[in-house]
C-alpha positions as CSV (number, residue, x, y, z in Angstrom):
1,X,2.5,-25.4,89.3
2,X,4.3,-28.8,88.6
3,X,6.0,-28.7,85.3
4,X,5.0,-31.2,82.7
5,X,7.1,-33.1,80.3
6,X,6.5,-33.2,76.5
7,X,7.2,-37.4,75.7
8,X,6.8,-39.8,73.5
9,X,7.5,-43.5,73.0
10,X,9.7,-44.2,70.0
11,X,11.9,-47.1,68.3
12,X,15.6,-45.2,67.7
13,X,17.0,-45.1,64.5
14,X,20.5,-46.5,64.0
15,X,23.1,-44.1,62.7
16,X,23.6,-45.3,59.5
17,X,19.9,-45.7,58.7
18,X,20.0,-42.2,60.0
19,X,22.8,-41.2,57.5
20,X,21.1,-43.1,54.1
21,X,17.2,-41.7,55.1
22,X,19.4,-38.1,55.6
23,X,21.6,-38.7,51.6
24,X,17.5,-39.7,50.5
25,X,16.5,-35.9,52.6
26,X,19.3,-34.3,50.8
27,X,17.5,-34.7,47.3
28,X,14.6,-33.4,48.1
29,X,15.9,-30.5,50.0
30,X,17.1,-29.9,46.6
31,X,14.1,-30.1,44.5
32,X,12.8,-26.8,46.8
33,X,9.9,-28.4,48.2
34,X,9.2,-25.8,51.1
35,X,9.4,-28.3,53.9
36,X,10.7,-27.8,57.3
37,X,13.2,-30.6,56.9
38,X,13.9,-32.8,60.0
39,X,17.3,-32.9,61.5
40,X,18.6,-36.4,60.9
41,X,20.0,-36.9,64.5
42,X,16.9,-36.7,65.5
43,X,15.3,-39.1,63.2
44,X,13.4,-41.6,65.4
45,X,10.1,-44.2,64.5
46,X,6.7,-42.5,66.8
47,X,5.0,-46.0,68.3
48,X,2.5,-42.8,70.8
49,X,2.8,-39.4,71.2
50,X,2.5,-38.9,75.2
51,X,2.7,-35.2,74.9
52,X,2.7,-33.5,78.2
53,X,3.5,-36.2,81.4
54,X,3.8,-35.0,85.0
55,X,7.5,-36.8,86.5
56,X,5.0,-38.8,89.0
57,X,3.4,-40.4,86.0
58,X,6.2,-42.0,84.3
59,X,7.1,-44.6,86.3
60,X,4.0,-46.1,85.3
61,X,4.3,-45.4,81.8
62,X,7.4,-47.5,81.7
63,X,5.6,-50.2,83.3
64,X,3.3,-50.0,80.1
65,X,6.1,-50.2,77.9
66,X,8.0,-53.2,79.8
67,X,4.6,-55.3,80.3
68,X,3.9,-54.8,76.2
69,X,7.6,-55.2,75.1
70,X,7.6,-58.3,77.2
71,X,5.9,-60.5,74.8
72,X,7.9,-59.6,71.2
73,X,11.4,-61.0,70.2
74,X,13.5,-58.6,68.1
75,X,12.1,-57.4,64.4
76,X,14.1,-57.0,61.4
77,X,12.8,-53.5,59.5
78,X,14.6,-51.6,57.1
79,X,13.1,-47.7,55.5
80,X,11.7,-48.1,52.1
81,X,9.7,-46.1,50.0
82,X,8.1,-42.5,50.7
83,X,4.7,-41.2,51.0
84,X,3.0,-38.3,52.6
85,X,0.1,-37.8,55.3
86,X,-2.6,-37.4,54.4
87,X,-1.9,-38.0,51.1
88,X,0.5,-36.6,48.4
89,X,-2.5,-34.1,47.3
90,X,-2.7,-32.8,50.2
91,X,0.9,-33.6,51.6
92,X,1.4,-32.6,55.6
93,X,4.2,-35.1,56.5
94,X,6.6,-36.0,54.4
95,X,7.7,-39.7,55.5
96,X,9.9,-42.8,54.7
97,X,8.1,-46.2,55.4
98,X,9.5,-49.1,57.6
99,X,9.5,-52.7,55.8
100,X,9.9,-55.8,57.3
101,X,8.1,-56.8,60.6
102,X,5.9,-53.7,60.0
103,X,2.9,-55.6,61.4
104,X,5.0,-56.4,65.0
105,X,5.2,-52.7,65.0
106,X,1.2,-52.5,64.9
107,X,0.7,-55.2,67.7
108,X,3.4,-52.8,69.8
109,X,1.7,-49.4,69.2
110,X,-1.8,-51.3,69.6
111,X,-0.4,-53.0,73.3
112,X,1.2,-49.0,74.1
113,X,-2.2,-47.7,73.2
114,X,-4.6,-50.1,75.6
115,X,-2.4,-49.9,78.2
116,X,-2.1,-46.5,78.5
117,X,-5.6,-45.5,78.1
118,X,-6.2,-46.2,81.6
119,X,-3.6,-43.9,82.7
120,X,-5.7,-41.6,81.2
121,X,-3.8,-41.2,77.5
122,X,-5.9,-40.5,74.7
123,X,-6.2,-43.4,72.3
124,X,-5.4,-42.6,68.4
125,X,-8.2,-43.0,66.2
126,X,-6.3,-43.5,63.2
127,X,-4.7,-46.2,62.3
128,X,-0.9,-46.5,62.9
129,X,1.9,-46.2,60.4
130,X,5.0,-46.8,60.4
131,X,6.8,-44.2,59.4
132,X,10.0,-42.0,59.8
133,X,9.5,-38.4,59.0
134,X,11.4,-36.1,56.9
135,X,9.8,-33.1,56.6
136,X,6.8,-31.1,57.8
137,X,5.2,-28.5,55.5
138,X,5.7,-24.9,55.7
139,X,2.4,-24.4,53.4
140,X,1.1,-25.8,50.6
141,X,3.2,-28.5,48.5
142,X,2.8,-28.5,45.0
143,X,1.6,-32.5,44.7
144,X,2.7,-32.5,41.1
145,X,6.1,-31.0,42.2
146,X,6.4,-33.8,45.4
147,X,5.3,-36.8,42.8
148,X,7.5,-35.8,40.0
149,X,10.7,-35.5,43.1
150,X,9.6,-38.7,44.6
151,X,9.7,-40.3,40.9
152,X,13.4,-38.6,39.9
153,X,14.7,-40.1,43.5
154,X,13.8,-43.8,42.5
155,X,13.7,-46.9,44.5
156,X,14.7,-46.2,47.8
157,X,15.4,-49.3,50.9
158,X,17.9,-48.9,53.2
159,X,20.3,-52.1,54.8
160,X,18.1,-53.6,57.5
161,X,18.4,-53.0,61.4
162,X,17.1,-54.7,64.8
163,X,15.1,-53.3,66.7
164,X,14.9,-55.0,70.7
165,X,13.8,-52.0,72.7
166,X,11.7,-49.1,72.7
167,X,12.5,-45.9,74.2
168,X,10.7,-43.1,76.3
169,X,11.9,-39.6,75.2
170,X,11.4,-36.1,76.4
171,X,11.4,-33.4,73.7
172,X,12.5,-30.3,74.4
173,X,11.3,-27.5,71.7
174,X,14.2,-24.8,71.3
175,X,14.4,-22.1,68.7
176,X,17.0,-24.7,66.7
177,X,14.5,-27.6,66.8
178,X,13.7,-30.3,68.8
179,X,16.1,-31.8,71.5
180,X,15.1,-35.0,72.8
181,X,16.4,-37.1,75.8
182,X,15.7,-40.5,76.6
183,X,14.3,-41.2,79.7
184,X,13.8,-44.6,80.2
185,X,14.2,-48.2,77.6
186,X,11.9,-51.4,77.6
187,X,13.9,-54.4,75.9
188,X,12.1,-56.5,74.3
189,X,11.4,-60.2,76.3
190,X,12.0,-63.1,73.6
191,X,15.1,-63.5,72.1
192,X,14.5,-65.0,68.4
């Protein structure tokens, strides 16, 4: 049986965007929220979940990323601001949101999306978010707990960063979370 890899295409996180979202994680981590925090050196920005790829496959996966990457110059974001999926009644995901050329990252994850539908990858049928996640719930979260922690952490915007690549990871699950490799970049084509 060939052996399938878990992927997905992501923007990476500089390290000290990493290092403010993870101060930001470190209040609520505080506040008892029973999340499943994420590790902050794994903190990375989801344009498609691939899930499981056969090795003969991603050569043309990387074609998709290079043919939509082609057409975007370098955006300017910055993590502002937290919310939850679905909802902060119902709270799943907890999440930072990206600011900035927000909308570039749309056109992107759109382009990823048609492209690699006729590779035969499912097409999302929500619409995208961009988003860096903190935490995942380990059952129910109190929403009036979650609001009143979002409210005592404030404002929250981090410096901004440039993004001009995207990157194709493989994620490894281990019993000490998540390890994930990059296989493969796409820079993006315009330059300003």
């Amino acid at each position: 049986m060939t052996r399938k890899l878990r992927t997905f295409i992501a923007v990476e996180i500089p390290e000290e965007v990493k290092q403010a979202v993870s101060r930001a994680q470190g209040g609520f981590k505080a506040s008892g929220l029973p999340f499943r925090w994420v590790n902050p050196k794994g903190m990375h920005l989801t344009l498609k979940f691939l899930g499981g790829v056969l090795q003969s496959d991603i050569d043309g996966v990387v074609q998709v990323m290079k043919e939509c990457t082609a057409g975007f110059a370098p955006m300017t974001l910055t993590a502002k601001g937290f919310g939850a999926f679905p909802n902060f009644s119902k709270a799943r995901v907890f999440w930072t949101g990206l600011a900035g050329d927000a909308a570039g990252l749309g056109r992107l994850a759109s382009c990823l999306e048609q492209g690699l539908e006729p590779l035969g990858f499912e097409a999302e049928n929500k619409r995208f978010s961009a988003h860096i996640t903190l935490g995942r719930a380990r059952g129910r979260i109190d929403p009036k707990a979650l609001l009143q922690a979002v409210e005592k952490a404030g404002s929250f915007e981090t410096q901004k960063f440039t993004v001009d690549r995207i990157t194709l990871f493989k994620s490894d699950l281990r019993p000490t979370g998540a390890v994930y490799t990059a296989l493969a970049h796409a820079p993006f084509g315009r330059n300003g």
